[in-house]
N, C-alpha and C positions, 0 to 999 in steps of 0.2 A: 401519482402525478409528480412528472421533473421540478423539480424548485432549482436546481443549478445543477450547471455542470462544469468541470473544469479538470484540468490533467495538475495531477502533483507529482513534483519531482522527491525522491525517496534517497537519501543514503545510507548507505550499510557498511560498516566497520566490523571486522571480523573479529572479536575480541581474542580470540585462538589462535591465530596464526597474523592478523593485519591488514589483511586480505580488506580494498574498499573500491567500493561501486556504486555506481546508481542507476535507477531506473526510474520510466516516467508508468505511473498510474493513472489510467482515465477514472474520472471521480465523476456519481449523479449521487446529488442531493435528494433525495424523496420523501414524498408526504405520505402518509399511511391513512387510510380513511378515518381514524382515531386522532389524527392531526401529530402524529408524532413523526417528527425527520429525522429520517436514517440514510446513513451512507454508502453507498454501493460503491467496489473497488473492480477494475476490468483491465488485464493484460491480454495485448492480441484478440480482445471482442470476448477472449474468456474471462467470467467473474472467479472473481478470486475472493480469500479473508482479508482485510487490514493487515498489511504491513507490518503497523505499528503495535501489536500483539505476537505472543508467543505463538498461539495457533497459525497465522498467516505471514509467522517466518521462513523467507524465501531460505537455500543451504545455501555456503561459501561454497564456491565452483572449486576453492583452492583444497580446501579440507573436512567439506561438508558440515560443519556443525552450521545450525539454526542462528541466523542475524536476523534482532529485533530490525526496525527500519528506525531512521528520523528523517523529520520532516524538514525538508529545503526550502519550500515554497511552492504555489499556486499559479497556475496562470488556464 
C-alpha cells in the first residue's frame, strides 16, 4: 500500500576526479503487510537501489568510479 510519493532531487560529487551532477528519483513510500515502511527508488519507471548506499551507486560518466548520492530535497 502507497503511504507517499514524491521525486527526490540527488547530488553526486565525484570524489576522484570532481565530476558533479544531479538527478531527480521518483520515491513510493510503502507499507508492508507487517506494517513496516519501506522506500522504493525509480529512474525512467525502472526501479533501482538507493542512491544513497554503496550498492545503488550510480558511475561518474567522467571516470567511472561509484558516487555515493546526497540528498537535496523532496518535492
Amino acid at each position: 500500500m502507497d503511504i507517499e510519493k514524491g521525486v527526490d532531487l540527488v547530488e553526486f560529487i565525484c570524489p576522484k576526479c570532481g565530476h558533479r551532477w544531479e538527478r531527480q528519483y521518483d520515491v513510493r513510500h510503502c507499507e508492508t503487510p507487517s506494517g513496516e515502511v519501506r522506500e522504493y527508488f525509480q529512474i525512467g519507471g525502472f526501479w533501482v537501489l538507493p542512491p544513497y548506499t554503496s550498492a545503488g551507486a550510480p558511475q561518474c560518466v567522467k571516470c567511472g568510479w561509484r558516487v555515493v548520492g546526497r540528498w537535496m530535497g523532496r518535492r
